[in-house]
C-alpha positions as CSV (number, residue, x, y, z in Angstrom):
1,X,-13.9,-61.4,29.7
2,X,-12.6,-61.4,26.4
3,X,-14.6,-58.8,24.2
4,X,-12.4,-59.6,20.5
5,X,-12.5,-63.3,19.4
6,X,-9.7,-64.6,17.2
7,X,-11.7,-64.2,14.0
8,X,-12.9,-60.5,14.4
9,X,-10.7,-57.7,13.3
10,X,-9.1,-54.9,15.6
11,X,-6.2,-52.9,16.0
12,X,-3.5,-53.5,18.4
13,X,-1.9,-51.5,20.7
14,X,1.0,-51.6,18.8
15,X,-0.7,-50.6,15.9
16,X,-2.2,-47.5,17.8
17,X,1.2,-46.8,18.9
18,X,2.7,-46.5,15.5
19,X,-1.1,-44.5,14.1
20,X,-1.4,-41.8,16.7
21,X,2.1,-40.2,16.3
22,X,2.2,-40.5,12.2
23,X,-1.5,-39.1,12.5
24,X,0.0,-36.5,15.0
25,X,2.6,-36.1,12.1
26,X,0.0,-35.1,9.2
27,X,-1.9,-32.8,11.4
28,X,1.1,-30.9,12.6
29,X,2.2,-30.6,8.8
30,X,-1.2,-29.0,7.6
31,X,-2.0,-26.6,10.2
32,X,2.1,-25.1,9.8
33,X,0.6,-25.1,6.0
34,X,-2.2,-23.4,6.9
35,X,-0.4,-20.9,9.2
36,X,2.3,-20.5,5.8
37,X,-0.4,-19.4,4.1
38,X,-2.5,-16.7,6.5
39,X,0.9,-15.4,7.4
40,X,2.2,-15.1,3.7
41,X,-1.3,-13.1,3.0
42,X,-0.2,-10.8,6.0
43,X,3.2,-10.0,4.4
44,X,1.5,-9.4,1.1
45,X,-0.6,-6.5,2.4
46,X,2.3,-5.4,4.4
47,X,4.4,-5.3,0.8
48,X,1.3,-4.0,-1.0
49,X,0.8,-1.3,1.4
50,X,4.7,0.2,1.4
51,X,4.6,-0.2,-2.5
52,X,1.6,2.2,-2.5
53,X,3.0,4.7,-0.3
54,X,6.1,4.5,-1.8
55,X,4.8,4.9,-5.3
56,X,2.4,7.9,-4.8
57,X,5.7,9.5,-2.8
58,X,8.1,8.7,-5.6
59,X,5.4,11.1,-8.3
60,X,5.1,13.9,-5.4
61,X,8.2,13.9,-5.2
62,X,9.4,14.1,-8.6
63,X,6.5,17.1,-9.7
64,X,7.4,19.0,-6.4
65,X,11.3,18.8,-7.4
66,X,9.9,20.1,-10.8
67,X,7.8,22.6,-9.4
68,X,7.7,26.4,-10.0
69,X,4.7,27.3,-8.7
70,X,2.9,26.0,-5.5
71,X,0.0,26.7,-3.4
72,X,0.9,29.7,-0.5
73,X,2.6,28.3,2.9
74,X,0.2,26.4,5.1
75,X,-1.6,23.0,4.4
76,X,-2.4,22.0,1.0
77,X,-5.8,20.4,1.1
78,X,-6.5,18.0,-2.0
79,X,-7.0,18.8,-4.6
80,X,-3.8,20.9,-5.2
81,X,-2.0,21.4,-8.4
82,X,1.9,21.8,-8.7
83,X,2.9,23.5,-12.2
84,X,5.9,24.3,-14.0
85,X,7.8,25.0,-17.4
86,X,10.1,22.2,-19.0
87,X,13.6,23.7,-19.3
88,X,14.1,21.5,-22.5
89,X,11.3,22.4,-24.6
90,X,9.4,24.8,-22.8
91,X,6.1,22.6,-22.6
92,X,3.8,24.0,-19.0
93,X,3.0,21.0,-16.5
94,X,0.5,21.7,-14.5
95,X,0.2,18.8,-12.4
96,X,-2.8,17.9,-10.0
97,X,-3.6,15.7,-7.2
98,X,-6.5,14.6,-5.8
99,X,-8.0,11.9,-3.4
100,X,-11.0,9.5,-5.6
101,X,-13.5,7.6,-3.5
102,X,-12.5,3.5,-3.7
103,X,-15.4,1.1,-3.2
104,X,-14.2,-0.3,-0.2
105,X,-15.7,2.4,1.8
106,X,-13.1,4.8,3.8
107,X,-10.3,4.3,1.9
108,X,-9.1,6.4,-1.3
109,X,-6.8,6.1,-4.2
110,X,-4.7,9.3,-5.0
111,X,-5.0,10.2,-8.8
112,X,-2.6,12.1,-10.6
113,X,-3.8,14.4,-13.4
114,X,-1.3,16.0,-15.7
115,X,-1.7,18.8,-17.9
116,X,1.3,19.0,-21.2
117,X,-0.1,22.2,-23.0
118,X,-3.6,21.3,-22.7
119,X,-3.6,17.0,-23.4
120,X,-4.4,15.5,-20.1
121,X,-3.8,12.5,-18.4
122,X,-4.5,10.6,-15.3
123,X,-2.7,8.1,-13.6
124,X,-3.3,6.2,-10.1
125,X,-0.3,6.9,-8.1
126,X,-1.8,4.8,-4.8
127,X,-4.8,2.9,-3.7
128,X,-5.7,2.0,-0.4
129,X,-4.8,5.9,0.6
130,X,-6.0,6.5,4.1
131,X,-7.6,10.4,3.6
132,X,-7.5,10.9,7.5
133,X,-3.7,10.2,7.5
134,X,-2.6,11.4,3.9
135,X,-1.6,15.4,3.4
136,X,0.3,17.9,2.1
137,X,1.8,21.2,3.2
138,X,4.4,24.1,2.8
139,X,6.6,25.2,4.8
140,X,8.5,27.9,3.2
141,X,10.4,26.8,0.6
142,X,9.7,23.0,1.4
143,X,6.4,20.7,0.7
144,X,5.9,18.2,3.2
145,X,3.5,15.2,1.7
146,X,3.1,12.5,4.6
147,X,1.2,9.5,3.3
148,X,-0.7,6.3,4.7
149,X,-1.9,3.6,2.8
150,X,-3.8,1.2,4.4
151,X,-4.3,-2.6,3.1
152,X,-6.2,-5.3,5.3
153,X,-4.7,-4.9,9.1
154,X,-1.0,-3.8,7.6
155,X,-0.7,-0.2,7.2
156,X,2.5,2.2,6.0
157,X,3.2,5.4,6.0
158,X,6.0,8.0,5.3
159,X,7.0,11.2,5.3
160,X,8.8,13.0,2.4
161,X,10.3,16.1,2.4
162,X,10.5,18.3,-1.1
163,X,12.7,20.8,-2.1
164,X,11.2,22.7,-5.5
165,X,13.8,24.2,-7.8
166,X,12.6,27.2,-8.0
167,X,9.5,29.0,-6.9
168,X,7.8,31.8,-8.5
């Protein structure tokens, strides 16, 4: 029994042969786009994370190579304050740390404050700081500040070991 006549419209199989594959085509295409795109979100948190971490060890690092005086040996719980005398000019730093609440719930950004004689400023030296996994301590003569910084699923963290020039 013939269910088409000659005057209705329809697809042959040929047609279906050459639709299905270019159709197959165009759906392959956009779900690699849409992969391209929830995997280049994942490497954005991955690089936002490091360039947290690597930014609040880059300041701790730099005002604990500067640093004269430091809290005694043992952990340094935050807020903690690094301080020393410019050489050049003989301006006192006094240079403190301390973890802020974010919105976000769990997560904290670590502020800098600085002290130059008295005029203060702050500056955010890293967001997305993970307090559980973030601290700093002294060992002798060296400050150990280890650091996480969590963003989405990707997290980061390092270690940094600082030498101060001289302690008091």
């Amino acid at each position: 029994m013939n269910l088409l006549h000659r005057d209705q419209q329809g697809f042959t199989l040929i047609e279906l042969l050459v639709a299905i594959p270019i159709a197959a085509l165009i759906a392959t295409a956009a779900a690699g786009g849409v992969f391209q795109i929830l995997n280049s979100t994942r490497a954005s948190d991955d690089i936002l994370a490091y360039r947290w971490v690597q930014t609040a060890g880059f300041w701790v690092s730099q005002d604990g190579i500067q640093a004269q005086s430091i809290p005694p040996e043992g952990d340094m719980p935050f807020p903690f304050t690094l301080s020393w005398t410019d050489w050049d000019d003989g301006d006192v730093h006094q240079v403190t740390y301390s973890l802020v609440s974010m919105p976000s719930g769990t997560l904290q950004r670590l502020q800098r404050q600085e002290s130059i004689d008295g005029n203060l400023t702050y500056t955010t030296v890293g967001q997305y700081i993970d307090p559980s996994q973030t601290n700093c301590k002294r060992d002798g003569n060296v400050l150990t500040f280890n650091v996480t910084a969590a963003v989405g699923r990707q997290t980061a963290t390092r270690t940094y070991e600082i030498t101060p020039r001289s302690l008091s």
